[in-house]
N, C-alpha and C positions, 0 to 999 in steps of 0.2 A: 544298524544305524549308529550304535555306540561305538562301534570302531571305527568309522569311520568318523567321527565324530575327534574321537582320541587319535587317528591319524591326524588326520586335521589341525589338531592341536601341537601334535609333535610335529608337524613340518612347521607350523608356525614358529615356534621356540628354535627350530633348525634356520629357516626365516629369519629370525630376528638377531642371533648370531652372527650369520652370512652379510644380514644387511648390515650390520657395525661395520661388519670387517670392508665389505665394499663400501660402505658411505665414505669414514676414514679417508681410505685409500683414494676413494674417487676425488673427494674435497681436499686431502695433502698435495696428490699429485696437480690438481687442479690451481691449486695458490700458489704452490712454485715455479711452474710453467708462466703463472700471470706475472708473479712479483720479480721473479729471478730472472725470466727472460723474456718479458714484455710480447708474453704472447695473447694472442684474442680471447676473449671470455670465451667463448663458443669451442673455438680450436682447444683449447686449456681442458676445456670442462669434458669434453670428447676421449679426448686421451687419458683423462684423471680416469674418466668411467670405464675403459675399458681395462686399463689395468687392474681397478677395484673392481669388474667384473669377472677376471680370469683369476684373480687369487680367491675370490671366492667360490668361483663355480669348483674349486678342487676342493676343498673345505666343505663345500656343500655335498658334493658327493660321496665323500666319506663319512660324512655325517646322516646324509639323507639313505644311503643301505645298508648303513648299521642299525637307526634307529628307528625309519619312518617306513619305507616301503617292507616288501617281503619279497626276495630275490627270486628271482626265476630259478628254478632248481635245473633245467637246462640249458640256460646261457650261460656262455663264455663271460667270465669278466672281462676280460679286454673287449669281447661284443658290447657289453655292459656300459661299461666304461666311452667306447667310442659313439652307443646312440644315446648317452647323456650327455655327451659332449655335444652333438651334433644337437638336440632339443636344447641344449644352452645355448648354443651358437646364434639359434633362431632366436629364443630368448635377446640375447647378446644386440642383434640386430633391430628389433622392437625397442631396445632400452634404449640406443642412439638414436633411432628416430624419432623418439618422443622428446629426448634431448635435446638434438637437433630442433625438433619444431617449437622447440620450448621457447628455446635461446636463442638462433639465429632467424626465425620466423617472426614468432609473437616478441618477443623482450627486443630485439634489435630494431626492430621497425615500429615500434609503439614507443613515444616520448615520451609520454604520460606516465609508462609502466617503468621507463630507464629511471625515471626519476625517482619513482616508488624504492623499487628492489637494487639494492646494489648486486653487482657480478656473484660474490660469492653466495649470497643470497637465494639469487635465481637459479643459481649452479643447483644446491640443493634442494630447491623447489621442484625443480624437474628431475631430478635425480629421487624423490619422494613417487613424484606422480608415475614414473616409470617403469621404478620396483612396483609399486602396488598392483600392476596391471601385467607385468611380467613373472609376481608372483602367480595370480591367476592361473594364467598360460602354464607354468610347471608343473604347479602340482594335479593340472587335468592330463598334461601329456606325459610325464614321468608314470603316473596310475596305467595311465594304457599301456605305453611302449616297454616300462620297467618290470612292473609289481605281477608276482603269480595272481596269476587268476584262482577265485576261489573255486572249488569242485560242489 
């Protein structure tokens, strides 16, 4: 239970990393799309996310089987590599949707709530609630599909 525990903890610290570098990213690319080229909160916010999704999921994976899992001593890395990508991907897709239902669901269709949170605001609000549930999701399926099993 203690390692697991200290796993735990280092994927968090790996986690919180990753999440700067995606939030950043997600929230710069997201205000320049809206300010620069009068594009939709929603459409902005999507594309911000994905690109501070994909510089992080590389970041993360070199961070995450250096310091947090324990590599299969029989996988290929590039096997390695292509079913962390593919468990980010899905990841990747859970983050948009929750994004999506954030913003152009609930926040677009509630005037009540338009009037509360401003665009960039909500950006980040949903970009919070999607990491947190998409961190979930990794560190259960990276453990299965990455990490040696212990003997």
């Amino acid at each position: 239970m203690k390692k697991l525990i200290e796993q735990i903890l280092k994927f968090g610290v790996v986690g919180v990393v990753c999440f700067l570098i995606d939030f950043a990213i997600t929230n710069v690319v997201a205000a320049v799309l809206r300010n620069q080229m009068q594009m939709a909160t929603g459409t902005a916010a999507l594309i911000g996310a994905f690109w501070g999704f994909v510089i992080s999921v590389i970041v993360n994976y070199l961070l995450s089987m250096k310091y947090v899992f324990v590599r299969k001593e029989d996988m290929d890395r590039k096997k390695e590599f292509v079913i962390f990508t593919i468990l980010s991907l899905i990841g990747l897709l859970i983050n948009e949707a929750i994004i999506k239902l954030s913003i152009d669901v609930l926040y677009e269709n509630w005037l009540w709530l338009k009037s509360l949170l401003s665009p960039a605001l909500v950006t980040a609000g949903a970009k919070i609630v999607a990491t947190g549930i998409v961190m979930v999701y990794n560190f259960i399926t990276r453990k299965i599909f990455l990490e040696q099993k212990e003997e």
